[in-house]
Every structure is written in structure tokens, then in C-alpha cells.
LUMTORVO-341396 format. One line per 8 residues: number of its first residue (from 1); for each residue x, y, z negated of C-alpha. Coordinates in steps of 0.02 Angstrom, whole numbers, padded with zeros to 5 digits. Each point is the difference from the previous one (the first is absolute). Layout:
<recs>
NUM	X,Y,Z; ...
</recs>
This chain:
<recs>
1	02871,04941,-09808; 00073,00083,00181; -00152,00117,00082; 00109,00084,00131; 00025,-00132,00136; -00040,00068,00179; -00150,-00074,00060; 00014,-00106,00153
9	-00154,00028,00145; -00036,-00162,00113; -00008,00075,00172; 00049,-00135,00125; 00072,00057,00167; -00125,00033,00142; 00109,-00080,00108; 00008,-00150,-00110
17	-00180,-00025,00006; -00005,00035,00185; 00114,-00149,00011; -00100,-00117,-00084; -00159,00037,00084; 00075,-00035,00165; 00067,-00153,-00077; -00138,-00064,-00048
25	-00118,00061,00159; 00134,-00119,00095; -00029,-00152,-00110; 00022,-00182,00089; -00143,-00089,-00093; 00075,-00167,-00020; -00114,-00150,00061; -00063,-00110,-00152
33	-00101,-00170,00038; -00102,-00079,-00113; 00054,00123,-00149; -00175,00054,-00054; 00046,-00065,-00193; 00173,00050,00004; 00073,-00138,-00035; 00147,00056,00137
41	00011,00178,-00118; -00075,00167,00023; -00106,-00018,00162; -00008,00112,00149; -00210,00009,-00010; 00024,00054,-00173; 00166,00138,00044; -00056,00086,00146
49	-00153,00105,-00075; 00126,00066,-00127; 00123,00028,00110; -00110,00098,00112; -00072,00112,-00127; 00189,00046,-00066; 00029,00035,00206; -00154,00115,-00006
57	-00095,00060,-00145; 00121,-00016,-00154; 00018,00196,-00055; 00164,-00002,-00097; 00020,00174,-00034; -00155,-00043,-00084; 00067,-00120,-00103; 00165,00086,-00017
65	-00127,00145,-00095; -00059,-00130,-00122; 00190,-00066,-00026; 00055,00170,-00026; -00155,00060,-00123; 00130,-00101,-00134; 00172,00082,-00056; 00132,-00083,00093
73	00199,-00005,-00011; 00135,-00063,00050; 00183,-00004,-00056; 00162,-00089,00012; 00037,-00113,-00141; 00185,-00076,00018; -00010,00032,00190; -00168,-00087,00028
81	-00138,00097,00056; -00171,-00029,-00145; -00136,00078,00071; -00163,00013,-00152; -00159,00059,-00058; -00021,00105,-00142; -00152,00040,-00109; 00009,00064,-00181
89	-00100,-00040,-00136; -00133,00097,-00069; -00020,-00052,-00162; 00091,00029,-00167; 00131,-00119,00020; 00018,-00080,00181; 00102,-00139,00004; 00138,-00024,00160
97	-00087,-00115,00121; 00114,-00074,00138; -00106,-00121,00095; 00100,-00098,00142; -00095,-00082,00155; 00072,-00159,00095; 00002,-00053,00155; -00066,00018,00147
105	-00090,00155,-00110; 00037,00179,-00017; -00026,00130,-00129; -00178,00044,00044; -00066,-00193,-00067; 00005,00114,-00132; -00087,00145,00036; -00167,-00092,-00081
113	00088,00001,-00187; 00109,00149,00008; -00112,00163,-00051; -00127,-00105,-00135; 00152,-00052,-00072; 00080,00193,-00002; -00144,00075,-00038; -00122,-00125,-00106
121	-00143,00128,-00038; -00035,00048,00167; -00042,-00184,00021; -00097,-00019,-00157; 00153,-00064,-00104; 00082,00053,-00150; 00124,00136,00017; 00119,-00110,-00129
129	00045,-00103,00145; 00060,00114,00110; 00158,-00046,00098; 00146,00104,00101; -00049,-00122,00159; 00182,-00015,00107; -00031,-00118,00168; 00151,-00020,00084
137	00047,-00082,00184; 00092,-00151,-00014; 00182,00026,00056; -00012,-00025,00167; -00191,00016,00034; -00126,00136,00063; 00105,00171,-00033; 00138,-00087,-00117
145	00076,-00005,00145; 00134,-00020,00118; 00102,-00089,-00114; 00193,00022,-00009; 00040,-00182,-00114; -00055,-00136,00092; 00023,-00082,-00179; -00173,00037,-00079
153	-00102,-00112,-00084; -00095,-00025,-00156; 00139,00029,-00109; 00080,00159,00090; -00192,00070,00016; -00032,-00026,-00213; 00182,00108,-00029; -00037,00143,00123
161	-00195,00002,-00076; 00078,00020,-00179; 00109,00142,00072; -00160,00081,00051; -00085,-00006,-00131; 00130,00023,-00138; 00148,00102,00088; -00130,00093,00134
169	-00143,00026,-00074; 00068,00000,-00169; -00118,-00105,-00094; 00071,-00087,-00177; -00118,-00171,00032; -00127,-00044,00114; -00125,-00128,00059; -00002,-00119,00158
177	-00131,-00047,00096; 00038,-00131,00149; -00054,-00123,00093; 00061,-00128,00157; 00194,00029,00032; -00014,00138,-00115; -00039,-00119,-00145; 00163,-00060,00020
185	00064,00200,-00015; -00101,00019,-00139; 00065,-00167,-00111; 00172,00051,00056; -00026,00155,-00085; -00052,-00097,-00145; 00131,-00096,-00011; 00138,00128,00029
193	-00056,00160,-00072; -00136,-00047,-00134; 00018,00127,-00089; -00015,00128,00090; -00187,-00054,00030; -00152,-00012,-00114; -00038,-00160,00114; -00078,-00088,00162
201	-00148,-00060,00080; 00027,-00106,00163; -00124,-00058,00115; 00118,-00179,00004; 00104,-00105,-00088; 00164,-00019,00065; 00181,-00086,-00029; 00128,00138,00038
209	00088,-00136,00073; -00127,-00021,00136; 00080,-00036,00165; 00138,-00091,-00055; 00081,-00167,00058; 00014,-00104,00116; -00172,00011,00052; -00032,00181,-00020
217	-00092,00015,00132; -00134,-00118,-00050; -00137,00081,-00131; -00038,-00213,-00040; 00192,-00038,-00055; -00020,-00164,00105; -00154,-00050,-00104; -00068,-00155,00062
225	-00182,00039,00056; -00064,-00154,00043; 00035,-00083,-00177; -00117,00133,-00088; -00147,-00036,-00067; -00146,00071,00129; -00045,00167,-00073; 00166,00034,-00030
233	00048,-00059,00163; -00141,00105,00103; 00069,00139,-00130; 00143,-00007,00066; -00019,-00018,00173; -00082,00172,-00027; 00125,00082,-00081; 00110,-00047,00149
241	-00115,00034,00142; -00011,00177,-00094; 00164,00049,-00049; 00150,-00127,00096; 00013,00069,00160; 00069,00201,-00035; 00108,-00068,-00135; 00084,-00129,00134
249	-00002,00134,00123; 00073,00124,-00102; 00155,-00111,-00092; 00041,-00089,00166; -00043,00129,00146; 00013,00172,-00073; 00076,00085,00129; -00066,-00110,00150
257	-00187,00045,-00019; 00053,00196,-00062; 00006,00007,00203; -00128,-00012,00049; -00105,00061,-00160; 00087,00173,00017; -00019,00011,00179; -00196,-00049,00031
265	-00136,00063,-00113; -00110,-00133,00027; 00123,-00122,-00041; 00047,00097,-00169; -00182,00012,-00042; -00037,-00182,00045; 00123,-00075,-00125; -00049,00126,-00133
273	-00182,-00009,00018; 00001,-00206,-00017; 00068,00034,-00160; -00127,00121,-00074; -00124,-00092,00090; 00048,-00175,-00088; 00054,00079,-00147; -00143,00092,-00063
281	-00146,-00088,-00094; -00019,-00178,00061; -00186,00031,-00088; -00031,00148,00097; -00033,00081,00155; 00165,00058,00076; -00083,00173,00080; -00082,00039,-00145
289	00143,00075,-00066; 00100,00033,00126; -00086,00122,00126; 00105,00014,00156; 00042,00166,-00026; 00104,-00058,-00175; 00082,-00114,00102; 00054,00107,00133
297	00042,00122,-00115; 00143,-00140,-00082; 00052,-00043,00165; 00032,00168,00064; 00117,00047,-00156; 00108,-00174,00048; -00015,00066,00178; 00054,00186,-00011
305	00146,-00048,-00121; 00060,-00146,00097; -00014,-00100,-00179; -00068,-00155,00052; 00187,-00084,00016; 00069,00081,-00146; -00149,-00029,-00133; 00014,-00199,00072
313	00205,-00013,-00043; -00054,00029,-00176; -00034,-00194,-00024; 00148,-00048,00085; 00115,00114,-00091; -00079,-00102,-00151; 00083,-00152,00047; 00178,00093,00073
321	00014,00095,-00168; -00056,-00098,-00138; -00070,00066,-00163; 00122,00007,-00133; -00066,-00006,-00193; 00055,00145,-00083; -00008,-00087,-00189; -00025,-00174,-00053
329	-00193,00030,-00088; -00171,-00044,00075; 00002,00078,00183; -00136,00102,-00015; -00004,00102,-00201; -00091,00159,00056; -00179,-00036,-00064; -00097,-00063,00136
337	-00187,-00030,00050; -00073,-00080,00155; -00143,00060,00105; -00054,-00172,00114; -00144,-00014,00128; -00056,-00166,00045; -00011,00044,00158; 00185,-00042,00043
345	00050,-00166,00089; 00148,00003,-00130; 00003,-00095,-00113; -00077,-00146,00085; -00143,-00079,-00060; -00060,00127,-00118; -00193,00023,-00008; -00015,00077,-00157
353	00056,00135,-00161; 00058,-00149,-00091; 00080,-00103,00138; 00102,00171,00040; 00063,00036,-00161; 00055,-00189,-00025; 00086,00012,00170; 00091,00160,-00076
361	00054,-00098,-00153; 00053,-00149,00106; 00082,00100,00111; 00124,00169,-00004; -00086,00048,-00170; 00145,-00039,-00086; 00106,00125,00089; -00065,00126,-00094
369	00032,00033,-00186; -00146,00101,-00083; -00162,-00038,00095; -00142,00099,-00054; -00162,00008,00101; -00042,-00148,00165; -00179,00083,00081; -00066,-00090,00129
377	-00108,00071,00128; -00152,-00087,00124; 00044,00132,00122; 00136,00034,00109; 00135,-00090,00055; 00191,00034,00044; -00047,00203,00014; -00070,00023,-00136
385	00007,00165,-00059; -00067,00051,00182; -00128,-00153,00008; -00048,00017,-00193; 00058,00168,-00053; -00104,-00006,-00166; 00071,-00138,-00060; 00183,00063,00018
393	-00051,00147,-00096; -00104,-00043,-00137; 00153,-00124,-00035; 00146,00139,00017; -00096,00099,-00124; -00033,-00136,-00116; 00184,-00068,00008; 00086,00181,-00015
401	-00120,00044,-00137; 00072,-00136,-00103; 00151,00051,00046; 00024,00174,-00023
</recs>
């Protein structure tokens, strides 16, 4: 294991900050009639008070503090810039952690499982399942970031995270956490360098050929809707209303809305804050876990690093570089296990534990050769280790204790 990386401070330009106050002071409130249920998208009434207090009262040095009270790095892995958190174990045997966020998240959705899982005892735990917790940027997100290969994606992301953590860091094996796009990092470092991990737990199911085809674009595949039976049907109309529009956007327009995303603040935070917003527990109450203040706090690390354009290519850059198998076996052969909240819109028409694991079986759970452990959770939905932080890590404790 490498201790003697420099460490690497957040401290965001005054100037920077300057800039985006008098952005946002000069905001053109767009007019929005008859859009108190949102069925147009993220409404102005809703927007403005938010908007407002990031114009006024959001302290980031403040928050900056709390970022920085973690050890952070960042170094160049094949001429990429990976930015991480890193926070050893205390125990008598940690175990490498790297847990890997998605999109539109950061590194801090997190913060909430990082030190109990470093440091179990502090948090009433057993020291025995103590993990080397490493939380890196995405390539091309928050401080990953600028990037110099306008080639990343899933694929490129899973090599330079093995690099890290085997070539950097020096680690022999080590576990994966991940969730969202980083699911698809994670099984791709399942499937190419199994053995070089003790094994996975993903937050979703996916086929590493995901976003391929003619209709790549399209999350449904062209399925007919109005054929299904009518839970499956409203199901589905869910999962759309939830999750079709960014993937559309992002495969089709990349570029085109990157424009105006990088340029206004408000718009960047609109089209990210729809998502958390519709993402998070359709069961729940969307402010209860996501004070204003956590949201700002994501939206200024897109902001100061100009990442909003790059983190959206990654989906595109899917599609332009296709995944290519790297043997013939089962995708997936790193041991995996799941941790699912019911919580999600995907997959449609799922109400309960049972339903969810049968929609696993019936669905991508073949991809993956040596399934262990499928936990289902009441709580949370697409973020869950920041909406349900618990849950995620009871279950990375229980599935790395079996694997060790």
C-alpha cells in the first residue's frame, strides 16, 4: 500500500465564486404558466428560493471546511486527472474500499458511509470490518477534471480505477462499491479484472451493453407501452417520466445543451436538480434528505470545475465506443451482491422485496456469474447510500465479510 501521495486542498478561486454570485444575482427567472405540478419539469416557484439562497447565504468556504476535514488527492493516471478521497482503516485487517458515485452525483453522496465504514468502532461496529475507504471523482466530474480524452466512459473509467488502486496505490485486490453509471464501472471491473478483486456490490443491475443499438437512446428499447398489462404499463410510464428525458438529451444533444448548462448556473442546477428531485425516494419526501445546502454544495463542485458537459458525454461516449468483452465467460465473474431500495422508479412496477428480486432474475441477473447476496431495502431510492446510508453499510460489511 502507497502512503506518500501529496495531499490535494479544495480551495476554489475567489474570483470564481465572485463570478457565480453575480451570475446568479442577474438571473432571468423564466415565466412558467400553469406549472404548479410540474408536469412542464422543474418549475420556476419551486427554483427561485434555491437559487436565491445560493446568490446570498450559501457559505462555501464553509462547506469547502467540511470537504476538506477528509484526505483528498489527486493524480494523473494515463493522462487523466482522478481526483479521490482517502480514509484508512482502523481495524486489524481493512479491506480496499473503492466506492464509485454516478451521475448527476459527486463524491460527497458518500460522505454518509465513508468514516463508519473506515473506522467501524467509533460507530459501534466491529473493528473486523474495517475498510481502506478510496472515493474517487468520476473521470470527468467534480475535481477529476479538465479532461484531456474526450474518449471516457465506463470502460476507460474501470481501467484507470484499477491503475489506482493496483499500480497507484499499490493494493494486491480490492473491493468495489458502486452505484448509477458507476455500476456499470464497477461490473466492468468484474468482468475484466476479476481477479484482482475480492468482489462487488452495486446499487443496479446493468447490461454492459447498455446504450447500444439502434435505439440507444431510448431506456424502453421501443417497448410497446400501450400493450402492457396496467400495472406494468403505469410502471412503466414511471420509469420513463423518471429517467427518459437526460438519457435522450445526453445521446442526441450532448454538446447542444453543454451551452448553455456551462454558461448559466441556474440552468445547470435546473437540469441537475430535476434529477435528484425525481430520482430520490418516490415513497419519500424529497427535502427530507436533501437539505438545500447538500444540493448546492453538488452544484457548486459541477459549477467551479466546469464538469457539467464533460460528466454528461460519459453516456454518449457509451454508444460512440462500444464495450468490448474481454473473454467469452459470464460478463460479470467477480462475486457480486446487490444493495436495492424500493424506492427507485426502475424497475417498473416493483412494489415489493420479492417482486424486486424476481425482476433481477428476469432481467440483467444473468450477466453476472457468481451472485451471492440480493438485500432489498424500504428506504431510499436511486441515492441510496446518501438517502439510506445504513443500509449500504450494514450490506458492504456483510458482503466483504464473506468475502475476505
Amino acid at each position: 500500500m502507497t502512503t506518500n501521495i501529496d495531499p490535494f486542498v479544495i480551495n476554489v478561486e475567489q474570483e470564481v465564486l465572485d463570478d457565480l454570485r453575480a451570475r446568479l444575482k442577474a438571473t432571468r427567472f423564466a415565466p412558467d404558466l400553469d406549472n404548479d405540478d410540474e408536469a412542464f419539469g422543474l418549475s420556476t416557484a419551486y427554483l427561485k428560493p434555491i437559487v436565491e439562497h445560493w446568490a446570498t447565504d450559501f457559505d462555501w468556504r464553509a462547506v469547502e471546511a467540511r470537504l476538506n476535514s477528509f484526505t483528498h488527492h489527486r493524480v494523473d493516471v494515463g493522462g487523466t486527472p482522478v481526483h479521490f478521497i482517502r480514509e484508512p482503516g482502523k481495524g486489524p485487517a481493512p479491506i480496499p474500499l473503492l466506492l464509485i458515485h454516478g451521475w448527476p452525483w459527486t463524491f460527497w453522496d458518500w460522505s454518509k458511509v465513508i468514516r463508519p465504514l473506515a473506522d467501524p468502532a467509533a460507530f459501534g461496529g466491529d473493528p473486523a470490518d474495517a475498510f481502506d475507504v478510496i472515493v474517487p471523482s468520476l473521470p470527468g466530474f467534480a475535481f477529476s477534471t479538465p479532461l484531456t480524452n474526450g474518449k471516457e466512459n465506463f470502460s476507460s473509467m474501470a481501467d484507470r480505477f484499477h491503475t489506482l488502486m493496483t499500480d497507484v496505490l499499490g493494493y494486491e485486490r480490492f473491493a468495489v462499491g458502486a452505484a448509477d453509471y458507476g455500476a456499470l464501472v464497477g461490473a466492468q471491473l468484474g468482468h475484466k479484472y476479476a481477479d484482482s478483486l475480492h468482489g462487488l456490490n452495486l446499487g443496479n443491475e446493468m447490461l454492459l451493453t447498455i446504450f447500444q443499438g439502434d435505439r440507444h437512446w431510448d431506456l424502453t428499447g421501443g417497448a410497446p407501452i400501450d400493450q402492457m398489462p396496467p400495472d406494468l404499463r403505469a410502471g412503466m410510464l414511471n420509469f420513463v417520466d423518471t429517467y427518459a428525458s437526460h438519457v435522450a438529451v445526453h445521446m442526441l444533444d450532448a454538446q447542444t445543451i453543454t451551452h448553455g448548462l456551462n454558461d448559466s448556473p441556474i440552468g445547470m442546477l435546473a437540469w441537475i436538480l430535476k434529477r435528484w428531485k425525481k430520482w430520490s425516494d418516490q415513497n419519500g419526501v424529497f427535502e427530507d434528505s436533501y437539505p438545500v445546502d447538500h444540493i448546492l454544495t453538488n452544484a457548486t463542485i459541477y459549477w467551479v470545475n466546469q464538469a457539467i458537459g464533460s460528466s454528461i458525454r460519459a453516456y454518449k461516449n457509451a454508444n460512440r465506443h462500444p464495450w468490448q468483452p474481454s473473454h467469452a465467460r459470464t460478463p460479470v465473474q467477480a462475486p457480486t451482491s446487490f444493495t436495492f431500495h424500493l424506492g427507485d422508479a426502475a424497475p417498473p412496477a416493483v412494489h415489493d422485496a420479492e417482486q424486486r428480486i424476481a425482476a433481477f432474475k428476469e432481467g440483467a441477473g444473468h450477466f453476472y456469474g457468481d451472485v451471492r447476496d440480493v438485500n432489498v431495502h424500504q428506504k431510499g431510492g436511486h441515492f441510496g447510500p446518501w438517502e439510506n446510508p445504513e443500509a449500504w453499510i450494514n450490506d458492504l460489511r456483510d458482503t466483504f465479510r464473506k468475502l475476505r
